[in-house]
C-alpha positions as CSV (number, residue, x, y, z in Angstrom):
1,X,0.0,0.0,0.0
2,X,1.1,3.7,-0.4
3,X,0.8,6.1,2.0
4,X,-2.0,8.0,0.2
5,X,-4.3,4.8,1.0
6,X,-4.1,5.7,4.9
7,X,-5.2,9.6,4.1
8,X,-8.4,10.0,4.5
9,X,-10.6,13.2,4.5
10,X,-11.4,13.3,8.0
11,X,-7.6,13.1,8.9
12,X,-6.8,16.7,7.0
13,X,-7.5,19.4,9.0
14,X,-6.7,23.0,7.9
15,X,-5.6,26.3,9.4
16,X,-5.4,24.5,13.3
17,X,-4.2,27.4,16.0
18,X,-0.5,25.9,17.3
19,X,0.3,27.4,21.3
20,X,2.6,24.5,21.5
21,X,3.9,21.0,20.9
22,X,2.9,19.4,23.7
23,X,-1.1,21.2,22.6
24,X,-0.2,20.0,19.4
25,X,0.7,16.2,20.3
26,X,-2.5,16.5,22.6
27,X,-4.3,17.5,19.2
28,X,-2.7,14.6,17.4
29,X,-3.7,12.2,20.1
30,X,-7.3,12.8,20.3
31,X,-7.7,13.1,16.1
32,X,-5.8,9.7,15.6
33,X,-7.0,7.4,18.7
34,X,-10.1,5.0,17.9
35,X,-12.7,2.7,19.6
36,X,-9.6,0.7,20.8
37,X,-6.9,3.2,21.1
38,X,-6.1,5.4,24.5
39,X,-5.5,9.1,23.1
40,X,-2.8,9.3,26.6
41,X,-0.8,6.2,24.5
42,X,-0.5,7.8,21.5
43,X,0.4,11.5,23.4
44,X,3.4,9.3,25.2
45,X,4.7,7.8,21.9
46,X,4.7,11.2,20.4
47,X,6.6,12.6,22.9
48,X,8.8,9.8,23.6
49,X,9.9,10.2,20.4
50,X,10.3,13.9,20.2
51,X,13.0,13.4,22.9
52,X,15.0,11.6,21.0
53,X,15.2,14.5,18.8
54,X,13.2,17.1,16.7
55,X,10.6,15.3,14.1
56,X,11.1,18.4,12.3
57,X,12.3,17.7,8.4
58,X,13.1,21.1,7.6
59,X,11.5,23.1,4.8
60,X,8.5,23.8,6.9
61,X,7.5,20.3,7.6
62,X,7.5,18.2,10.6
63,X,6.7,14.4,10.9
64,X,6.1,13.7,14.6
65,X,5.4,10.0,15.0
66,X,5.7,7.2,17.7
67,X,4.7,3.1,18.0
68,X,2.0,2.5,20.1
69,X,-0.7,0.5,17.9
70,X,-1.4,-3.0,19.0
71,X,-1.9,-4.5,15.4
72,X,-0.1,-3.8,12.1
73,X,-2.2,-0.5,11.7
74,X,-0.8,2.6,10.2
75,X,-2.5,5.7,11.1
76,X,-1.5,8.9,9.2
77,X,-3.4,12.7,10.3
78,X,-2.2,15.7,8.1
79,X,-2.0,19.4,10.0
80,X,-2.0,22.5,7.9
81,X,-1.6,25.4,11.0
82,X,-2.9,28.7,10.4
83,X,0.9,30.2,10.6
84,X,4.1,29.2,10.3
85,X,5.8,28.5,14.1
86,X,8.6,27.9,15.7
87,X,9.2,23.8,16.0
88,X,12.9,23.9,16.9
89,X,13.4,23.3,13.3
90,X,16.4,21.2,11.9
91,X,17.4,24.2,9.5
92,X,15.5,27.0,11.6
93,X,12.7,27.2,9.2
94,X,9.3,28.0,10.6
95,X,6.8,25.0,10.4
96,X,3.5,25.3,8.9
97,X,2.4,21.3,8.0
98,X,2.4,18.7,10.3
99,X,2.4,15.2,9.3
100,X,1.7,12.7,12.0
101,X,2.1,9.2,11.8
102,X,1.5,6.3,14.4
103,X,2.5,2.9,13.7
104,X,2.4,-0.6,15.8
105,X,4.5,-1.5,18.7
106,X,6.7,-3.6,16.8
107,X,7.2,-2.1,13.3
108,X,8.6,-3.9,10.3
109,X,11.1,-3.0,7.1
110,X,7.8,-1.7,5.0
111,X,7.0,1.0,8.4
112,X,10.1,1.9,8.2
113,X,10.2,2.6,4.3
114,X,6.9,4.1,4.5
115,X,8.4,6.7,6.7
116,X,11.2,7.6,4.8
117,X,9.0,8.1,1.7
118,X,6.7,10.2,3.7
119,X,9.7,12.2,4.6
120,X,10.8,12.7,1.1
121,X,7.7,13.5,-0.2
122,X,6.6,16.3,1.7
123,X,10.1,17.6,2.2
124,X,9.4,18.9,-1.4
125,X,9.3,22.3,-1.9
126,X,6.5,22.2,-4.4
127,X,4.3,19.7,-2.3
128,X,4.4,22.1,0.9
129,X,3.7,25.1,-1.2
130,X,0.3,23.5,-2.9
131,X,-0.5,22.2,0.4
132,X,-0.5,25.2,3.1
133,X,-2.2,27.3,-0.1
134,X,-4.8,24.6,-0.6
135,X,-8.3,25.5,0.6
136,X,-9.8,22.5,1.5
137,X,-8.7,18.4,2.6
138,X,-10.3,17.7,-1.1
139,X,-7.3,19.5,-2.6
140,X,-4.7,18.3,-0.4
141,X,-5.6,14.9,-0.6
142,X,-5.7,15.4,-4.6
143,X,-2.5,17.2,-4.6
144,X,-0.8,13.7,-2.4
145,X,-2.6,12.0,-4.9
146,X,-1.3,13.7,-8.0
147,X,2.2,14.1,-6.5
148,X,2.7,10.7,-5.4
């Protein structure tokens, strides 16, 4: 499967206020956790791997992301913010779209690919720029779509 095939409509959500990252990963939790998912879980694996070091990419993206689902789910929300803000940036650069993935406990060679093609992708100049001027999840998940 490609990564567009776990973006759904309902996990876009434009111009979001940002206060802060731990708000943020609070956001993240709530959006991404199910019938059988704790929100607090996914908030810890978020921030557990924050502390390893910033999930920014640079270029005005950051991919937060942590293992904490129980089966071989991937779960995948898209952020655009209504500004760009300070993440603690790799190159400095302001951040304006979050892209949050959650994966299982034990993750495998294809999450780990996944998340490097995710990385690369919206690292790209061009995707960013469509994105954070897109209007609605419709275009954002037809830009993915037509990028990818």
């Amino acid at each position: 499967m490609r990564f567009i095939d776990y973006i759904e409509l309902t996990n876009i959500d434009l111009n979001t206020p940002f206060s802060s990252k731990k708000r943020l990963f609070e956001l993240l939790a709530v959006k991404l956790s199910g019938k059988n998912q704790d929100t607090r879980e996914i908030y810890d694996a978020l921030v557990k791997r924050e502390k390893l070091g910033t999930t920014s990419l640079g270029n005005g993206v950051a991919l937060p992301h942590g293992q904490c689902l129980d089966d071989k789910e991937i779960k995948i929300h898209i952020i655009v913010l209504n500004k760009p803000v300070n993440y603690e940036s790799v190159d400095n650069t302001l951040v304006q779209l979050v892209v949050c993935v959650i994966f299982p406990k034990i993750v495998d060679d294809f999450h780990k690919r996944m998340l490097n093609n995710l990385g690369k992708f919206f690292k790209k100049h061009r995707v960013y720029r469509q994105i954070i001027m897109a209007e609605s999840a419709q275009q954002i998940q037809k830009i993915i779509l037509d990028e990818s």
